[in-house]
Backbone as ProteinMPNN parsed JSONL, in Angstrom:
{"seq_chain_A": "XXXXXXXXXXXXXXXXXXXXXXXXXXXXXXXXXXXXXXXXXXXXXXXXXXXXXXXXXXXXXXXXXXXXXXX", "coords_chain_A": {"N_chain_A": [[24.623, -11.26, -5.313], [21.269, -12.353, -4.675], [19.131, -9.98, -3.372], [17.33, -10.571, -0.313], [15.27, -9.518, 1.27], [12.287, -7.377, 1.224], [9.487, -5.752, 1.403], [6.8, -5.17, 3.186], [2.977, -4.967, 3.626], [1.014, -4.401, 5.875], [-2.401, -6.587, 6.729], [-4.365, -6.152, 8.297], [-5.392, -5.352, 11.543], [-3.687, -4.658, 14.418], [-3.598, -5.961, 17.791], [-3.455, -4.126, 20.954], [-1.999, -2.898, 24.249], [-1.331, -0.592, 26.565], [2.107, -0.521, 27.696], [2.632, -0.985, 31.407], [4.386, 1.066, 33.579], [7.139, -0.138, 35.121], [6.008, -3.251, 34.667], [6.79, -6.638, 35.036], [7.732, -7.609, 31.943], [9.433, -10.32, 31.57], [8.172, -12.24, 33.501], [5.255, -12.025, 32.601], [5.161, -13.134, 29.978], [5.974, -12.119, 28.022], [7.507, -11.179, 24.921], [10.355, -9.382, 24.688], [12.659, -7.913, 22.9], [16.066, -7.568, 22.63], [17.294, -5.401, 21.718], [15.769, -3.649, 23.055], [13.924, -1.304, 25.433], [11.682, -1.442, 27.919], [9.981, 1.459, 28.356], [7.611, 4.272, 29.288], [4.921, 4.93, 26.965], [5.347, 3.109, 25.149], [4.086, -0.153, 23.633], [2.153, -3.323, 24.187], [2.107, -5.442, 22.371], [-0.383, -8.396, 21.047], [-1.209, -11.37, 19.366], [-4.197, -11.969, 17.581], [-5.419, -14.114, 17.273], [-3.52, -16.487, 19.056], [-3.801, -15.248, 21.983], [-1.805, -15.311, 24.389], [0.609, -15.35, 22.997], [2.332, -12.19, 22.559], [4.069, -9.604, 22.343], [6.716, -7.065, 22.888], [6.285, -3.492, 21.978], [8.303, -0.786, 20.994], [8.123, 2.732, 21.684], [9.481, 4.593, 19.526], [8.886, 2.972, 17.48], [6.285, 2.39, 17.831], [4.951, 4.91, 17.584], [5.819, 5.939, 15.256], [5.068, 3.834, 13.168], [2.396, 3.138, 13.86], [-1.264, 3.906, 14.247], [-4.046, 4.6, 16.665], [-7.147, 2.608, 15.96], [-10.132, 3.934, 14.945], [-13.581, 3.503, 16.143]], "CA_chain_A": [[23.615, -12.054, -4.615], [19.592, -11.453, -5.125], [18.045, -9.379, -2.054], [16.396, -11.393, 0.456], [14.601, -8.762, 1.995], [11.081, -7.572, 0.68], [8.733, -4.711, 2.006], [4.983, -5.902, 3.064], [2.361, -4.026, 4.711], [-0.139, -5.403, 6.956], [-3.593, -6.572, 6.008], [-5.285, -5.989, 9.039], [-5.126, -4.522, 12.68], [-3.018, -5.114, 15.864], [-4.125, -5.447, 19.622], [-2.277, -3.478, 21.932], [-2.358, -2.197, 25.242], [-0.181, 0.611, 26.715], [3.065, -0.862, 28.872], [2.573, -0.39, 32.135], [5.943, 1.504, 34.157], [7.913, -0.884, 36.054], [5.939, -4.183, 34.905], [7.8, -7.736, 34.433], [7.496, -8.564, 31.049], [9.51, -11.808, 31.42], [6.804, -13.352, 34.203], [4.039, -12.289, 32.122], [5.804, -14.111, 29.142], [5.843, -11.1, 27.205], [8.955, -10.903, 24.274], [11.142, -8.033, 24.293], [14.051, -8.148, 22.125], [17.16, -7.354, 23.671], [17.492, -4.277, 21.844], [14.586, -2.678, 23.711], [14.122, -1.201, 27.115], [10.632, -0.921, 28.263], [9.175, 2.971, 29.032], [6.144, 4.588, 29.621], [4.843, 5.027, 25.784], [5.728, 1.477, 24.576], [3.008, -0.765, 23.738], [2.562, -4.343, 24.13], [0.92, -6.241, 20.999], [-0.592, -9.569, 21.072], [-1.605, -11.849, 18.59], [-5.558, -11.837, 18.273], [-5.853, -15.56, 17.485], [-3.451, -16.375, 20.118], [-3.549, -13.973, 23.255], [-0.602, -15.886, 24.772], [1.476, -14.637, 21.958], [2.692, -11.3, 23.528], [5.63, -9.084, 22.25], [6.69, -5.47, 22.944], [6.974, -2.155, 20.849], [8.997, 0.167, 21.351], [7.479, 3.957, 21.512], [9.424, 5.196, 18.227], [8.658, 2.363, 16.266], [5.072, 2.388, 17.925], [4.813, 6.256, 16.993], [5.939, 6.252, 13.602], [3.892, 2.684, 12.239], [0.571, 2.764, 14.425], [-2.26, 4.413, 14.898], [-5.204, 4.03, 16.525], [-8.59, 2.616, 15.013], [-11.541, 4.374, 15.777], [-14.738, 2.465, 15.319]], "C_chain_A": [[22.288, -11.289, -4.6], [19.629, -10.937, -3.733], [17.163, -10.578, -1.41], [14.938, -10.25, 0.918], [13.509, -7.875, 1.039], [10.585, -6.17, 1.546], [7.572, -5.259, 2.235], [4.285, -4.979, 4.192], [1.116, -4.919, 4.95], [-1.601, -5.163, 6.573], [-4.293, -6.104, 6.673], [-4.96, -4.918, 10.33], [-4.571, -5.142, 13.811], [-3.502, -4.868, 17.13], [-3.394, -5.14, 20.199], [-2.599, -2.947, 23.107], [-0.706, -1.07, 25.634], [0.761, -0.568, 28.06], [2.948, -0.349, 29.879], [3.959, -0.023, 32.922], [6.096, 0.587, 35.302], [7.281, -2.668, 35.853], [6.592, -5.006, 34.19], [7.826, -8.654, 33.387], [7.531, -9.797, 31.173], [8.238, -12.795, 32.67], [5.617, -13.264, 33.836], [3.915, -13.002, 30.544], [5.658, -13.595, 27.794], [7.149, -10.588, 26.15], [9.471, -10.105, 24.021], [12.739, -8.483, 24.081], [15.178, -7.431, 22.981], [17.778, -6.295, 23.019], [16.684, -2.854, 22.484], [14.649, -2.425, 25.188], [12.673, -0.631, 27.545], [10.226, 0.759, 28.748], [8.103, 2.548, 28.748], [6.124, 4.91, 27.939], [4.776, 3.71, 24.636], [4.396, 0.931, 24.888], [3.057, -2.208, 23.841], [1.103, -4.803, 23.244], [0.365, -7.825, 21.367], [-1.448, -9.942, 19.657], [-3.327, -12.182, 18.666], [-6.026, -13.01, 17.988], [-5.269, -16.207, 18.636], [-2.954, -15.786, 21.157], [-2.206, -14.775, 23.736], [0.266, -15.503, 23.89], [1.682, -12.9, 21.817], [4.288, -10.801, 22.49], [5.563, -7.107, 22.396], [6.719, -4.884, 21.977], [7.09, -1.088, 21.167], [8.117, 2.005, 21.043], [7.924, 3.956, 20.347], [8.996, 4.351, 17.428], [6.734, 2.514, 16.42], [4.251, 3.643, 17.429], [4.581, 6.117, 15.571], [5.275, 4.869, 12.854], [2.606, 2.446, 12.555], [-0.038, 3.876, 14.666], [-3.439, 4.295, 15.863], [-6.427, 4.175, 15.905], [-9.533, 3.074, 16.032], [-12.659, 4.17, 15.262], [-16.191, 3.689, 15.496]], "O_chain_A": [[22.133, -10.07, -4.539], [20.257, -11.619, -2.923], [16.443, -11.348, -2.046], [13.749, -10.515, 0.743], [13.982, -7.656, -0.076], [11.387, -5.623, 2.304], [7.208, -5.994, 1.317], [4.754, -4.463, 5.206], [0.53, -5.812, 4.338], [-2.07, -4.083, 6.214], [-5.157, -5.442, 6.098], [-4.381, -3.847, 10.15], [-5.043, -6.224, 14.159], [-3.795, -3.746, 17.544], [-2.359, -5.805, 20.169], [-3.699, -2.396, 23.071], [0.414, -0.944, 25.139], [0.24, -1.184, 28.989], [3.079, 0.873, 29.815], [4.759, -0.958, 32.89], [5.332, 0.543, 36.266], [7.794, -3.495, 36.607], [7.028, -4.727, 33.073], [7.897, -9.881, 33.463], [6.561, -10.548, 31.068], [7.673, -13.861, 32.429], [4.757, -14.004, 34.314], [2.849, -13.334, 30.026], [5.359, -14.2, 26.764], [7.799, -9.619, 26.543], [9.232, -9.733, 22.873], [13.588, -9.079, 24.744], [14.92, -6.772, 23.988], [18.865, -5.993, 23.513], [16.89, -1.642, 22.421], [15.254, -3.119, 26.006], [12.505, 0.588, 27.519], [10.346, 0.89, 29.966], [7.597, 1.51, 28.32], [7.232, 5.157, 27.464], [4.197, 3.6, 23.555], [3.687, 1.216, 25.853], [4.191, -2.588, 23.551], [-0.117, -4.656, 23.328], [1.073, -8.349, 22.226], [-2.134, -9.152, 19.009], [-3.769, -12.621, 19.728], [-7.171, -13.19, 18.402], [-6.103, -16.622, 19.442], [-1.736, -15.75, 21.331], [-1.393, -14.566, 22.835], [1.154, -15.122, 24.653], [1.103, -12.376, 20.866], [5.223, -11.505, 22.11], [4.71, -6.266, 22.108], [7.114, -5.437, 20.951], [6.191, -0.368, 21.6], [7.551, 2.165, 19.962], [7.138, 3.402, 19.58], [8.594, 4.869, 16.386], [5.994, 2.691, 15.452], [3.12, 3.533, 16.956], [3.545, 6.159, 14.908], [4.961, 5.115, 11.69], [1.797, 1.795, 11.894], [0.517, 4.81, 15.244], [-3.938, 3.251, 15.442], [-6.886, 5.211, 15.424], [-9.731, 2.848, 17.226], [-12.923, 4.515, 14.11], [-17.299, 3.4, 15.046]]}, "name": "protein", "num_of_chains": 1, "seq": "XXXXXXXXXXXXXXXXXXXXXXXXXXXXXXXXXXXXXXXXXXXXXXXXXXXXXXXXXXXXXXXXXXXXXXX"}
């Protein structure tokens, strides 16, 4: 069976702010996968067309794929 799965790297840049400790993703309607567990370090991304479009990232993955831009 062919490979489904593909590699792609991103054209542009992500908005993020830092997770704050102890707040309630689900009432701010924020998606964290259910293999994640919010800490301090974790960022939360949003989509920059639409802000309502909200999901977490995890510190190591946020470590090892992001940086930040400095203008």
């Amino acid at each position: 069976m062919k490979n489904l799965w593909g590699e792609y790297r991103k054209k542009g840049v992500t908005e993020m702010r830092r997770y704050v400790d102890g707040e309630d993703l689900s009432l701010l309607g924020i998606s964290l996968s259910k293999t994640d567990t919010p800490e301090i370090g974790g960022m939360v991304a949003r989509n920059p067309v639409n802000h309502n479009d909200q999901w977490y990232v995890a510190k190591k993955y946020f470590d090892t794929h992001y940086e930040l831009v400095v203008k």
